[in-house]
VOGU-3710 file (C-alpha; in Angstrom, 3 decimals, decimal comma):
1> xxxxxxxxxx> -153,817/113,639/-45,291  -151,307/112,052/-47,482  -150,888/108,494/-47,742  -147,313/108,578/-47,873  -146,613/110,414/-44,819  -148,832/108,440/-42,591  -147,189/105,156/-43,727  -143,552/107,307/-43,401  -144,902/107,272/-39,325  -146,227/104,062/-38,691
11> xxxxxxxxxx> -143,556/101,965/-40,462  -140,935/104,228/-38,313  -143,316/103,415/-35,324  -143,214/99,768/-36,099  -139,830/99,245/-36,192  -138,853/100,225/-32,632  -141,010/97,162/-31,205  -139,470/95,084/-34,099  -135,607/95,960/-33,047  -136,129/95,752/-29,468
21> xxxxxxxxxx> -137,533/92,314/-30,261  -134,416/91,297/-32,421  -132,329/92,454/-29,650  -134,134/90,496/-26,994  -134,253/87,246/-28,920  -130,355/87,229/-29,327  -129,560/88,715/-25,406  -131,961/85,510/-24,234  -129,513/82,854/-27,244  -133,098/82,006/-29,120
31> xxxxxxxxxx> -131,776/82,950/-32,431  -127,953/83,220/-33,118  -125,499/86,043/-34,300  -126,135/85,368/-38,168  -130,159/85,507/-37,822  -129,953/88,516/-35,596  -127,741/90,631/-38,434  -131,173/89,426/-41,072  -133,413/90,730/-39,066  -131,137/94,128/-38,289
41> xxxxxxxxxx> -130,849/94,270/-42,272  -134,447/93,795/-42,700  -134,881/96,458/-40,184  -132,629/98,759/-41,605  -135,112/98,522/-44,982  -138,553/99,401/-43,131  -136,564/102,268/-42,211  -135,367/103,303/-45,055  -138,198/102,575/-46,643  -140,076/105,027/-44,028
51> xxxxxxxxxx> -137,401/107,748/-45,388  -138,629/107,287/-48,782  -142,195/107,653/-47,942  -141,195/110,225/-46,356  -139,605/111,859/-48,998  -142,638/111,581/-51,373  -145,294/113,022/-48,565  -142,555/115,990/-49,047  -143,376/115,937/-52,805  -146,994/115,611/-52,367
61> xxxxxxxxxx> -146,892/118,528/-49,775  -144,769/120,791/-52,046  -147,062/120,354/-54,941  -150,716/119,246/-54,021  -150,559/120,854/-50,878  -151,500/117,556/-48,769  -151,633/117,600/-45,474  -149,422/115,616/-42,791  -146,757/117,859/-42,767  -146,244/117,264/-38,990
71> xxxxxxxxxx> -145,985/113,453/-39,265  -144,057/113,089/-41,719  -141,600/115,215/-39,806  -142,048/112,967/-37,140  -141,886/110,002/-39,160  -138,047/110,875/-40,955  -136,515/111,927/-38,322  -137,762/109,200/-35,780  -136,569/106,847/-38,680  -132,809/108,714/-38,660
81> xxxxxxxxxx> -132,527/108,428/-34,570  -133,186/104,495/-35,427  -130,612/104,255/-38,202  -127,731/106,546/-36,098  -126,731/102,807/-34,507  -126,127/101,597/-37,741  -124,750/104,611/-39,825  -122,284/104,471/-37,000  -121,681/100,835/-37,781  -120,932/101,303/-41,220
91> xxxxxxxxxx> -118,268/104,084/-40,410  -116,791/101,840/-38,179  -116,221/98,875/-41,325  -115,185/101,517/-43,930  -112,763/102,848/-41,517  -110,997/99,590/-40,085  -109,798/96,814/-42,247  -112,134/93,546/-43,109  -110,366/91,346/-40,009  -112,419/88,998/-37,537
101> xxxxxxxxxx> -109,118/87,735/-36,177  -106,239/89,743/-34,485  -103,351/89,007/-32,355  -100,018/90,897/-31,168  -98,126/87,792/-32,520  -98,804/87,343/-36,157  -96,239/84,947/-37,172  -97,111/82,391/-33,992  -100,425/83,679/-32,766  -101,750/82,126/-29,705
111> xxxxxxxxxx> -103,991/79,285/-29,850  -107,146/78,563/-28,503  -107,375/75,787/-25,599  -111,246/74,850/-26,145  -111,525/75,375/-29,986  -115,496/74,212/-29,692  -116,552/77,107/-28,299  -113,953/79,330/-30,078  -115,116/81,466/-32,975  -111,789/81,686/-34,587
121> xxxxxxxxxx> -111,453/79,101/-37,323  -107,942/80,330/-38,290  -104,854/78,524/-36,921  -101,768/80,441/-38,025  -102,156/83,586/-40,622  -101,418/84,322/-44,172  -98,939/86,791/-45,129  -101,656/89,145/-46,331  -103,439/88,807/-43,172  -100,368/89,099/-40,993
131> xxxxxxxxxx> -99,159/92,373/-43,329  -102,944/93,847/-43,063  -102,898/93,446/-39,081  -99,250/95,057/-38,703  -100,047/97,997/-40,838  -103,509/98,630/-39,757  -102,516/97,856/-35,784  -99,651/99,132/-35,256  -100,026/100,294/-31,985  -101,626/96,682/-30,778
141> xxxxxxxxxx> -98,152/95,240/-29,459  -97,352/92,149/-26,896  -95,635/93,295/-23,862  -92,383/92,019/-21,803  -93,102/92,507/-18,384  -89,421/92,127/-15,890  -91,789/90,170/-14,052  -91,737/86,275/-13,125  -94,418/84,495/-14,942  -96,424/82,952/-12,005
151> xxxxxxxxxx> -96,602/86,691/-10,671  -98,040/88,169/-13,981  -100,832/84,924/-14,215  -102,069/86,511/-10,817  -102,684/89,929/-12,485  -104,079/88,492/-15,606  -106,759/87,069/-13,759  -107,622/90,082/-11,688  -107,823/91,648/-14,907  -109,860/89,391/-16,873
161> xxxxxxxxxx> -112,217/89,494/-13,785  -112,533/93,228/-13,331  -113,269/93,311/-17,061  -116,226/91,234/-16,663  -114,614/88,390/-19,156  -114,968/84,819/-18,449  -112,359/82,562/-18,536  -113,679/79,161/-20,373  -110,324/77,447/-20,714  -106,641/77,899/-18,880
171> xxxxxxxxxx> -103,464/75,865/-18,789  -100,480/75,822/-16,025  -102,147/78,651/-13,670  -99,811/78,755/-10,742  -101,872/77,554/-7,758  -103,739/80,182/-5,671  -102,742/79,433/-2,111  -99,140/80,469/-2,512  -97,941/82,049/0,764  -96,894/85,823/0,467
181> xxxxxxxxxx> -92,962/84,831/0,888  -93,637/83,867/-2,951  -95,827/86,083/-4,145  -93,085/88,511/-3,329  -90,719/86,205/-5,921  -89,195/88,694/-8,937  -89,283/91,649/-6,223  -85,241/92,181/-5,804  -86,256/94,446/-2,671  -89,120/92,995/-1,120
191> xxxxxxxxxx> -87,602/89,349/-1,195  -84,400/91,249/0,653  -86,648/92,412/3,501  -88,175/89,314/3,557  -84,878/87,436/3,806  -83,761/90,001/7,054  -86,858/89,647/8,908  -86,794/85,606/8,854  -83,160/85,063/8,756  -83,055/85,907/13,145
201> xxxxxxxxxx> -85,809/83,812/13,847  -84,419/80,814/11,393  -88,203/79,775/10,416  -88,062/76,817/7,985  -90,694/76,908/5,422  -93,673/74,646/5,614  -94,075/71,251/3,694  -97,106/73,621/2,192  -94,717/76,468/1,432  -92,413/73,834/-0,517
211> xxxxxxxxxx> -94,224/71,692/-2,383  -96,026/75,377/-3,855  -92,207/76,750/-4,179  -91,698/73,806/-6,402  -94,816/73,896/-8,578  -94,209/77,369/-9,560  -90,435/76,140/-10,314  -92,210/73,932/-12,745  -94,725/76,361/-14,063  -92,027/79,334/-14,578
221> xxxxxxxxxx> -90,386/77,538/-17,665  -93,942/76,345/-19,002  -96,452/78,719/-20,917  -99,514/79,995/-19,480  -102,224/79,962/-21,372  -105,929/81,656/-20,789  -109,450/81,624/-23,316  -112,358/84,087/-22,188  -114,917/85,036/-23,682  -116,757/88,474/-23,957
231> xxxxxxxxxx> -120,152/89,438/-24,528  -120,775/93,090/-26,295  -123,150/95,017/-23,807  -126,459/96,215/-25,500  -126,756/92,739/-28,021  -124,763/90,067/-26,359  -122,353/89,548/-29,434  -119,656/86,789/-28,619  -116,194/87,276/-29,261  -113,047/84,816/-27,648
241> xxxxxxxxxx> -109,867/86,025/-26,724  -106,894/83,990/-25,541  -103,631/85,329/-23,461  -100,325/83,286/-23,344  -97,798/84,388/-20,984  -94,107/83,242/-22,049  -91,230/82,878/-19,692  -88,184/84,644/-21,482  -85,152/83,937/-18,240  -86,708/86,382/-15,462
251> xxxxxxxxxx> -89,165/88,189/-17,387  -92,743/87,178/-18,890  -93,803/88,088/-22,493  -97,681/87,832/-23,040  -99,339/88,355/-26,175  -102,924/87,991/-26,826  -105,632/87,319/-29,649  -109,185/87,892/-30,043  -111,352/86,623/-32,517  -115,212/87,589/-33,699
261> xxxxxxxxxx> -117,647/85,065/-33,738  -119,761/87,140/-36,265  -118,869/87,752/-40,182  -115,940/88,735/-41,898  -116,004/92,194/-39,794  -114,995/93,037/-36,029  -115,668/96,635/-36,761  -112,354/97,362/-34,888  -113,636/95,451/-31,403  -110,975/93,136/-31,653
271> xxxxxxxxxx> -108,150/95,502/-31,036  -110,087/97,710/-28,863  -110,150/94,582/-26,326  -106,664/94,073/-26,835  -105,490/97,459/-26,304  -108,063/97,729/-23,157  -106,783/94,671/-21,333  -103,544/95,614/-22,268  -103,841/99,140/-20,607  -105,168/97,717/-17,440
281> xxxxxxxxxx> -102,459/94,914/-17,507  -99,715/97,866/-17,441  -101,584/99,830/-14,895  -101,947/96,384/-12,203  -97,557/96,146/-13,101  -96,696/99,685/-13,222  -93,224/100,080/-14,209  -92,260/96,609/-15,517  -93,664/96,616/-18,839  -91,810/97,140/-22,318
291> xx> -93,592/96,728/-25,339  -92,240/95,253/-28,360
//
C-alpha cells in the first residue's frame, strides 16, 4: 500500500479527536479565545497536510500503480468535511469588512458600563472606522420607538432574556413592581379607559403606586443603559453588546453596539446580533418603531 495514502487517513483520523478537544478546552474557559484560534490553525495544517498526502498517494497510484486507492479517498474527503467549518470562515472575512467593533451610533457610540469584562477597547471611532461601518452596514440603524422610555426598558429585557444574553451591567432600569395603571403610560387609549373605569369609583393611588409614578418621572429624562454578553453556540466565543435607550420628549431612541472579544475580525457576528435583537425589539413594539 502506499505510504502516502495511509498517512493521508490517519492524520485526517487524528484530527477529529484533536478539534473536538480544542473545542472542549475553550467551552469548559481552560484555554482562552487566542490559544483556541492556534490550535484551530494548527489543525487546519494536519489537514491540509492530509490533502497533500493525499494528493501524492494519487500520483503514486496513477503511475506505480500502488495500492490504497480506497483510503486515500477516504482520507481527502474526510479531511474536506473537517475544513468546510473553516472554508466557510474565511468566506465570511473576505466578504465583510476587518471590524471587531460596531454600533448604530458612530459618531457617539454607546459605552460600556463594566469595561473589565468588556472586549471592546475602543471608546469613540475614527473617521475611517465610522465611514467603513456606514458603508458596509447600512442597513444596521438605531430605532425611535413613540414609546416612553421606562416602557421600552421592559421589552429590552424580555428580549435580551429570550435571546439567551446575559445582562452583566445596567443603569436607571425602571423598577419592576410598577402597577399596570403605569405600565399602560405612553398608551393614548389604554390610559383613557383606564381613566373612565377609576374616575366613578374615585380610587386614590397607593403610597406604592406614587412613589413608583415618581421614579419613572425621574428615570424618563435619564438614559438607560444595558451590557450583556453572548456566547457563540458550538465554541463559546465571547462577544459584549451594550443598549442605551434615550428619551427624545415622548418617544425613546435606542441604539446599540457590540464588540468581539477575539482578533481584528467579527466575521459579520457583530451586526448579525444587532440586526437580530433589533428585529425582535420591533416585533415585542409593533407599530411604534421608525428607524433612522
Amino acid at each position: 500500500k502506499s505510504k502516502a495514502a495511509i498517512w493521508c487517513l490517519r492524520i485526517s483520523v487524528l484530527a477529529i479527536p484533536y478539534l473536538i478537544l480544542a473545542v472542549f478546552l475553550h467551552r469548559t474557559g481552560s484555554i482562552d479565545s487566542e490559544q483556541v484560534f492556534w490550535l484551530f490553525a494548527f489543525g487546519i495544517s494536519m489537514l491540509i497536510t492530509s490533502i497533500l498526502f493525499g494528493l501524492w498517494a494519487a500520483v503514486e497510484l496513477w503511475e506505480k500503480g500502488s495500492k490504497g486507492g480506497r483510503i486515500t479517498v477516504n482520507g481527502i474527503l474526510l479531511a474536506t468535511i473537517l475544513l468546510t467549518p473553516f472554508a466557510y470562515q474565511l468566506v465570511l472575512a473576505l466578504n465583510n469588512p476587518t471590524l471587531n467593533d460596531l454600533a448604530t451610533d458612530v459618531l457617539n457610540p454607546p459605552q460600556y458600563l463594566n469595561t473589565m469584562t468588556s472586549g471592546s477597547k475602543i471608546v469613540d471611532y475614527n473617521k475611517y472606522q465610522a465611514r467603513l461601518i456606514v458603508a458596509s452596514y447600512p442597513d444596521v440603524v438605531n430605532r425611535d420607538y413613540l414609546l416612553p422610555t421606562s416602557r421600552v426598558s421592559r421589552e429590552v429585557e424580555k428580549v435580551l432574556k429570550n435571546l439567551g444574553w446575559s445582562v452583566i451591567a445596567s443603569e436607571n432600569i425602571p423598577p419592576k413592581n410598577a402597577p399596570e395603571e403605569l405600565e399602560l403610560e405612553g398608551d393614548k387609549k389604554a390610559t383613557k379607559k383606564l381613566a373612565k373605569k377609576q374616575k366613578p369609583k374615585k380610587k386614590k393611588k397607593s403610597k406604592k403606586a406614587k412613589k413608583v409614578a415618581e421614579v419613572e418621572e425621574v428615570i424618563e429624562e435619564k438614559e438607560i443603559i444595558f451590557q450583556a454578553k453572548i456566547k457563540s453556540a458550538l465554541i463559546k466565543l465571547e462577544s459584549d453588546v451594550v443598549i442605551r435607550l434615550s428619551p427624545d420628549g415622548n418617544d425613546t431612541q435606542v441604539d446599540m453596539r457590540a464588540s468581539s472579544q477575539w482578533g481584528p475580525h467579527d466575521f459579520g457576528n457583530n451586526a448579525k446580533y444587532i440586526s437580530e435583537f433589533f428585529t425582535r425589539l420591533d416585533k415585542a413594539l409593533v407599530g411604534a418603531s421608525v428607524e433612522n
